[in-house]
TIRONU-699345 format. One record per residue (C-alpha): x, y, z; residue number from 0; residue in one letter. Coordinates in Angstrom, 1 decimal. Example, Ala and Ser with C-alpha at 12.3 -4.5 7.8 and 13.67 -1.06 7.14 Angstrom:
2
[[12.3; -4.5; 7.8]; 0; "A"]
[[13.7; -1.1; 7.1]; 1; "S"]
This chain:
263
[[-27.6; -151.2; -24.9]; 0; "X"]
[[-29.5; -149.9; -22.2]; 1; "X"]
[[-29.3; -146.0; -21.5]; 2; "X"]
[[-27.1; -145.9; -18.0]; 3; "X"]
[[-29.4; -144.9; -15.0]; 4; "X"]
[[-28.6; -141.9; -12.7]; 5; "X"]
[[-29.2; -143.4; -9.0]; 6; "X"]
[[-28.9; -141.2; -5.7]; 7; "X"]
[[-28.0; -143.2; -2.9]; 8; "X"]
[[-29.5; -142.9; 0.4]; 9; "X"]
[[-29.9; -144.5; 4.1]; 10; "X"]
[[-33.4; -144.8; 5.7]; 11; "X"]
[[-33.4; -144.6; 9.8]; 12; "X"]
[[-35.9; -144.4; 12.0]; 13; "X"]
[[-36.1; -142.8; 15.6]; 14; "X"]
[[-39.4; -144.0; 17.2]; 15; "X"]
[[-41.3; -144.6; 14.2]; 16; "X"]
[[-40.4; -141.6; 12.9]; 17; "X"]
[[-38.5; -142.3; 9.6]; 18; "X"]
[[-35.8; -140.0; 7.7]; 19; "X"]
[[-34.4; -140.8; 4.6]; 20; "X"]
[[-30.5; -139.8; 5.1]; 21; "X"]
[[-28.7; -138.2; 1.7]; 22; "X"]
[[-25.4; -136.7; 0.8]; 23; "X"]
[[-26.5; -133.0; -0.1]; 24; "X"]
[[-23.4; -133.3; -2.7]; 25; "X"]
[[-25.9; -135.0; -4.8]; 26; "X"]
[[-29.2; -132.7; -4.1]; 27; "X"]
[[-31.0; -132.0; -8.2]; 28; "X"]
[[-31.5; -128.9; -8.5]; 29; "X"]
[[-34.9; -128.8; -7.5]; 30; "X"]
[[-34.2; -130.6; -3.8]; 31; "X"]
[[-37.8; -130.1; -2.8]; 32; "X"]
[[-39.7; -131.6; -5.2]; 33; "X"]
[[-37.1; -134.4; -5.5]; 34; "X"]
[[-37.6; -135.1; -1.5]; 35; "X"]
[[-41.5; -135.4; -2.4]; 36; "X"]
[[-40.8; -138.1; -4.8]; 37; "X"]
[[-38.5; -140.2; -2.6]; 38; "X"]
[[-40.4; -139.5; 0.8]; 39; "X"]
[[-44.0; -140.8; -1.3]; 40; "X"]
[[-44.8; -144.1; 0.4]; 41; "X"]
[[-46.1; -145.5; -2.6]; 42; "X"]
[[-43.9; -144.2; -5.5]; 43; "X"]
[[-41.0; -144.0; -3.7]; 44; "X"]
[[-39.0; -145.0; -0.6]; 45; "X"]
[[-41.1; -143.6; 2.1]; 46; "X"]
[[-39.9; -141.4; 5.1]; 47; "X"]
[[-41.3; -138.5; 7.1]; 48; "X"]
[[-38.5; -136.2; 5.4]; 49; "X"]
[[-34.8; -136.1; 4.0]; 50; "X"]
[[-31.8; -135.5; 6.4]; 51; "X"]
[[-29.6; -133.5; 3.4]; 52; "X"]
[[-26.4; -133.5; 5.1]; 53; "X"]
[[-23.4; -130.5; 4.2]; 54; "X"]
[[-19.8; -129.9; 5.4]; 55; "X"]
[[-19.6; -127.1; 7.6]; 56; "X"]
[[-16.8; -125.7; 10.0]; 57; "X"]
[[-18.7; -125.2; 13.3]; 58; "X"]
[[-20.0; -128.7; 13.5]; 59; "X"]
[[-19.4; -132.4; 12.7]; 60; "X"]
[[-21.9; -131.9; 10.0]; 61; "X"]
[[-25.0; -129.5; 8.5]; 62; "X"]
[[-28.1; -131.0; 8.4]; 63; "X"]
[[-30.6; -129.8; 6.4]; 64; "X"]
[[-34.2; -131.0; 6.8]; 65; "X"]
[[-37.2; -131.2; 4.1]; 66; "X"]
[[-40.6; -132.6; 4.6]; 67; "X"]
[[-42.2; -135.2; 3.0]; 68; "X"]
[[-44.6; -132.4; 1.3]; 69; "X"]
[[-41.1; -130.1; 0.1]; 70; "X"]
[[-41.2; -127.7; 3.1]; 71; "X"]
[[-38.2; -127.3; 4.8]; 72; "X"]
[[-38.3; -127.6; 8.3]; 73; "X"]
[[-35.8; -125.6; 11.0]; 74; "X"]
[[-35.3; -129.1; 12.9]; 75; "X"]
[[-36.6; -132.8; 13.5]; 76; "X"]
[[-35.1; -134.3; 16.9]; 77; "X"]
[[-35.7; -137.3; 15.6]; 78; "X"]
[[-33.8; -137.0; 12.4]; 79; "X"]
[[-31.0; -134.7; 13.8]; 80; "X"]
[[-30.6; -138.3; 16.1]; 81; "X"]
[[-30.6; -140.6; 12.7]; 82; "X"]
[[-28.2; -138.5; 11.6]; 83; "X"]
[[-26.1; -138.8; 14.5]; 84; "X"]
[[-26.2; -142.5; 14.5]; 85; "X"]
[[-25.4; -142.8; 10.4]; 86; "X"]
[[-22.1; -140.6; 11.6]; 87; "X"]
[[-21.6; -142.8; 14.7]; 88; "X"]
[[-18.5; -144.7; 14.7]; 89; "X"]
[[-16.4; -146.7; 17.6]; 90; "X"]
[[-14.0; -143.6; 17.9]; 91; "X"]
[[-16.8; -141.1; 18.5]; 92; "X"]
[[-19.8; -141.0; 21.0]; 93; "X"]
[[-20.5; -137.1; 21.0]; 94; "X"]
[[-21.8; -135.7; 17.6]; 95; "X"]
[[-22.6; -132.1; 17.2]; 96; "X"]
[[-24.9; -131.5; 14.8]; 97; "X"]
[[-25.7; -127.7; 13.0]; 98; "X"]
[[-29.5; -127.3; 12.2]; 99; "X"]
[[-32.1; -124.4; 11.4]; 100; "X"]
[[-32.4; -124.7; 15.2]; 101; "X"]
[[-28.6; -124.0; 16.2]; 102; "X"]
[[-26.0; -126.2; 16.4]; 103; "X"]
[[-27.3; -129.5; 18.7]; 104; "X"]
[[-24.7; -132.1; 20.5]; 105; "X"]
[[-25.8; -135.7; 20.2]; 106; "X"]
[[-24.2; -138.1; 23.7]; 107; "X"]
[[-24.1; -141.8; 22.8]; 108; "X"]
[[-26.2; -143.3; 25.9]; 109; "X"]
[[-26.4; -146.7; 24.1]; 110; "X"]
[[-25.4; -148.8; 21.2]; 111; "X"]
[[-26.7; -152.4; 19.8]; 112; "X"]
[[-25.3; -152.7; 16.8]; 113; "X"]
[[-26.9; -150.5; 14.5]; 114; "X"]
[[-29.5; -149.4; 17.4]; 115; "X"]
[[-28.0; -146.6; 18.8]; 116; "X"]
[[-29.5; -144.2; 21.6]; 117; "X"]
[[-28.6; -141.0; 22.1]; 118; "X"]
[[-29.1; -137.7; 24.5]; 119; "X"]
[[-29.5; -134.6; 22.7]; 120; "X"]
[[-29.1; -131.4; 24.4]; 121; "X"]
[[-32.5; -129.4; 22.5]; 122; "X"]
[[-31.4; -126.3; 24.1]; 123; "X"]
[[-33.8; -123.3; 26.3]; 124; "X"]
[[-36.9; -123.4; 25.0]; 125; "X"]
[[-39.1; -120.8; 24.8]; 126; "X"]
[[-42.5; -120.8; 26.4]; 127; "X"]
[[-44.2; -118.2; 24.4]; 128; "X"]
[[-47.9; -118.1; 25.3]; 129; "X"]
[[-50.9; -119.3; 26.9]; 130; "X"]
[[-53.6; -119.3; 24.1]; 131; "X"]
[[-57.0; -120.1; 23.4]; 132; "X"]
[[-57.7; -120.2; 19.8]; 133; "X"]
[[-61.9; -120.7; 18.2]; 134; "X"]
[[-62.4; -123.5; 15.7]; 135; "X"]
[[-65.2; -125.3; 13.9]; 136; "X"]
[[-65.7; -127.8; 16.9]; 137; "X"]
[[-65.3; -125.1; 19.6]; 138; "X"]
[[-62.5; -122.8; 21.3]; 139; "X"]
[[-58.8; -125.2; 22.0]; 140; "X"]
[[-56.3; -124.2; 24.8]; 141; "X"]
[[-53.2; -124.8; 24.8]; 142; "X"]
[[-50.2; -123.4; 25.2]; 143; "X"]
[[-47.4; -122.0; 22.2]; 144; "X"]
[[-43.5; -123.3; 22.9]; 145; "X"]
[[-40.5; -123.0; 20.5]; 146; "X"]
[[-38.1; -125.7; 20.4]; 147; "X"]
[[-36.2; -123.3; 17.3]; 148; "X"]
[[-39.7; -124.5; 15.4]; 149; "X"]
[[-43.1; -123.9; 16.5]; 150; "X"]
[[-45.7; -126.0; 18.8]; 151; "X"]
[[-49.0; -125.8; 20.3]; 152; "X"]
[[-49.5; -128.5; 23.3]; 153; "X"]
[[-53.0; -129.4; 24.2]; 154; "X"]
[[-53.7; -131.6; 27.0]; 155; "X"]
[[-56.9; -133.3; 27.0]; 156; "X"]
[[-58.5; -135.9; 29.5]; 157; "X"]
[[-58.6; -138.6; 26.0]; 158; "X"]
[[-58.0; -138.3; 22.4]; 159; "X"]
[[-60.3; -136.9; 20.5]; 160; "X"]
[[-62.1; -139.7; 17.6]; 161; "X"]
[[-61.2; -137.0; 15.1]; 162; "X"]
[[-58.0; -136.0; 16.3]; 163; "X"]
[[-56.2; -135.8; 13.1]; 164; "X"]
[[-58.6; -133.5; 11.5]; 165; "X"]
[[-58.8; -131.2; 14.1]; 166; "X"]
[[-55.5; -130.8; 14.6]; 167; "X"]
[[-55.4; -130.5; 10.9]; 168; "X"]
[[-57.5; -126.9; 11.3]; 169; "X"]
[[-55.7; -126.2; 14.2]; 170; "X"]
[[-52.7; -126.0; 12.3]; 171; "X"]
[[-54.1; -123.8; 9.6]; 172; "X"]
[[-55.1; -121.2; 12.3]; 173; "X"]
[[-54.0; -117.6; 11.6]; 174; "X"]
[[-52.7; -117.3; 14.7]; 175; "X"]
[[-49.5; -119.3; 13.6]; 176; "X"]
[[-47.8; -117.6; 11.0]; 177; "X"]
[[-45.5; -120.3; 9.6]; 178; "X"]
[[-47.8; -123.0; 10.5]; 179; "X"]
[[-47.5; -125.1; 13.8]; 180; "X"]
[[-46.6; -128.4; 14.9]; 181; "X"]
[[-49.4; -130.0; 17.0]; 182; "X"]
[[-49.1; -131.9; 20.6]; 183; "X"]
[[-52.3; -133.4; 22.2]; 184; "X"]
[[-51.9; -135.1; 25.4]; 185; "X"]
[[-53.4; -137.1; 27.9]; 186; "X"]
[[-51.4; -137.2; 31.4]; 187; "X"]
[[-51.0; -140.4; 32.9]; 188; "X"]
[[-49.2; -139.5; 36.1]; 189; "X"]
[[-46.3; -136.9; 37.0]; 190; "X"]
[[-44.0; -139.0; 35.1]; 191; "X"]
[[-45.4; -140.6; 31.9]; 192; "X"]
[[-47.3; -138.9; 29.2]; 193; "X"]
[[-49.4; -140.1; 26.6]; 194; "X"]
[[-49.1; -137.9; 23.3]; 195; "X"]
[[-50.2; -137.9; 19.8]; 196; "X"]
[[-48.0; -135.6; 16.8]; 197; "X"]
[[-49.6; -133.7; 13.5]; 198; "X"]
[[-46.5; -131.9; 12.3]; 199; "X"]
[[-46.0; -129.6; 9.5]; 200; "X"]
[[-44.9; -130.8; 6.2]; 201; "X"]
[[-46.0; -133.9; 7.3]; 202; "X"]
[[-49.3; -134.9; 9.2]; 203; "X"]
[[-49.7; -137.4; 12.2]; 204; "X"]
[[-46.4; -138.9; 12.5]; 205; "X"]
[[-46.0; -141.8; 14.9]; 206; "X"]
[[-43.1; -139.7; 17.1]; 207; "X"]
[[-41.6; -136.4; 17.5]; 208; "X"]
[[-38.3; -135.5; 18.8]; 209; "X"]
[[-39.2; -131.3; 19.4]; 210; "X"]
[[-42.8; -132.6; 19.8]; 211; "X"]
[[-42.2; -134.6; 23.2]; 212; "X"]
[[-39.4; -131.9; 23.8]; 213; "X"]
[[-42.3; -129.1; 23.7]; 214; "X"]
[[-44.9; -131.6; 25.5]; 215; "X"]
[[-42.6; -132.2; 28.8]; 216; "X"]
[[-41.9; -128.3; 28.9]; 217; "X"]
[[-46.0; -127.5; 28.5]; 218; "X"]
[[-46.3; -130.2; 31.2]; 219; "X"]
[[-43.9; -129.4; 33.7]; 220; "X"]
[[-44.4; -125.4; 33.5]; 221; "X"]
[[-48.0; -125.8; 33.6]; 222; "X"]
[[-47.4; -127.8; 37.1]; 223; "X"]
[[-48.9; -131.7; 35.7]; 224; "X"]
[[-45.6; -133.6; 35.3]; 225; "X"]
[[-42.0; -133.4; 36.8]; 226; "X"]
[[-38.6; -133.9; 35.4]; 227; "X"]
[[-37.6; -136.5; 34.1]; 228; "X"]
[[-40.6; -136.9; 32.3]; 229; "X"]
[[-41.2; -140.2; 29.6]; 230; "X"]
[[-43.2; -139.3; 26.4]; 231; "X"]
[[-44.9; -142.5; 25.1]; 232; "X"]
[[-45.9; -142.1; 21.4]; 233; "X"]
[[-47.2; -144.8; 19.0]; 234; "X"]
[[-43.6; -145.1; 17.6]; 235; "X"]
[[-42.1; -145.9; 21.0]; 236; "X"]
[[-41.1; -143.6; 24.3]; 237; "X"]
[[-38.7; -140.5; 24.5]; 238; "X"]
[[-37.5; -139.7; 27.9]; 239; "X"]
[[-37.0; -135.4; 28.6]; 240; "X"]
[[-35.2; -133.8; 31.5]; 241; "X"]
[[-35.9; -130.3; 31.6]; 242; "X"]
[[-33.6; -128.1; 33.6]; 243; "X"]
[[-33.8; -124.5; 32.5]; 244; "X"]
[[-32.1; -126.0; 29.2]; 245; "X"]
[[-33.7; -129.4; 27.3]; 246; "X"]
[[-32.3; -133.0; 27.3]; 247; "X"]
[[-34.0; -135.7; 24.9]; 248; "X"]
[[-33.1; -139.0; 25.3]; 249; "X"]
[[-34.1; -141.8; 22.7]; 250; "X"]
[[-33.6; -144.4; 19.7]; 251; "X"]
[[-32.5; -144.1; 16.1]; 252; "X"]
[[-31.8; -147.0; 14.0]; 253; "X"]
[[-30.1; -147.8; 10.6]; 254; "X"]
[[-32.7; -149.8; 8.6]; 255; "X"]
[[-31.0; -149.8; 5.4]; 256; "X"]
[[-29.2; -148.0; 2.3]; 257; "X"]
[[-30.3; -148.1; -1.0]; 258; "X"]
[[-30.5; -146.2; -4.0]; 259; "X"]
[[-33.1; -144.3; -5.7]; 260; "X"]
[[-33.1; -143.6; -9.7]; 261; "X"]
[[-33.9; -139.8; -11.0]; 262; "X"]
């Protein structure tokens, strides 16, 4: 006979390319970081950007509790917090709050295909916190620091650098940022579309980023080269942001598929 094999269910989304593994956090191992490493690998394991650990709580449809593919945790993706509104989206409900490291954020159902769902998420005021110009091995970067409840540093450049991923890379590491930094570079089209490129923490280049395009519009449109509405276009697809003293993000998330995953 066989010795009986311990499985953890889970659901893989994807909002823009950007792809979270979804998990009751009933059924978190004790050791949830190194667990999400092992099921976020791409090779030995499911493969996702990070794991969407969702908790009961009072204040909020659900808790959502984000760790990186590398074990970090992370205060929010906008990207997951929108798969995980559309694994809790049902025909009785098209407004989904749900409570993050970030604060509690209320997912509006814009759209719905069958298990392509869009959604508006209201990201809340950001927080614009400097204008900074930091040295590195391939010379100084400006760009400018915004808080989105985690940390970004927008660059806009006139094309994307051969490198880019390395030099973000370093740019992360800088001293500057404390608890490391998500990176934004981006090329502006017009006053309306935006070309932009992610490195986040925990993870590396990702092909989307919910906060990321929510810190890129805000960068933009305070530093005078885009207006609101603005569209973010990304590898993974495009996120549209209205900024209006508070942040609106408007984009996909789709159900791929459910599965389980043996300890």
């Amino acid at each position: 006979m066989s010795p009986q094999r311990i499985a953890i269910p889970f659901t893989k989304a994807s909002a823009c390319g950007n792809d979270f593994l979804i998990i009751d956090g009933a059924l978190a191992p004790p050791d949830i970081s190194r667990f999400t490493q092992r099921i976020c690998n791409r090779h030995t394991g499911v493969g996702a950007d990070g794991v969407e650990w969702l908790f009961p709580t009072s204040d909020a449809d659900i808790e959502a509790r984000l760790i990186n593919a590398d074990g970090s945790e992370a205060e929010i993706s906008g990207n997951g917090t929108r798969c995980v509104a559309a694994y809790l989206c049902d025909d009785n409900k098209d407004s989904i709050a749900v409570k993050t490291g970030a604060g509690i954020k209320t997912c509006t159902l814009t759209a719905r295909k069958g298990n392509a769902f869009e959604f508006e998420i209201a990201m809340g005021v950001p927080e614009f916190i400097a204008e900074l110009t930091i040295p590195t091995s391939f010379g100084e970067v400006h760009g400018a620091a915004v808080s989105m409840g985690n940390p970004h540093f927008v660059v806009f450049v006139s094309e994307l650098w051969p490198d880019w991923q390395s030099r973000a890379a370093e740019i992360q590491r800088n001293s500057y940022f404390k608890h490391g930094v998500n990176v934004e570079l981006l090329v502006i089209k017009d006053r309306r579309n935006i070309k932009a490129s992610f490195f986040e923490r925990g993870v590396g280049e990702t092909q989307s980023s919910g906060t990321g395009s929510s810190a890129a519009a805000v960068a933009a449109i305070t530093s005078g080269y885009a207006d609101s509405p603005v569209s973010i276009h990304a590898p993974g697809g495009t996120q549209s942001v209205r900024f209006e003293n508070e942040v609106f993000l408007r984009g996909s998330a789709d159900l791929i598929f459910r599965g389980e995953f043996f300890v």
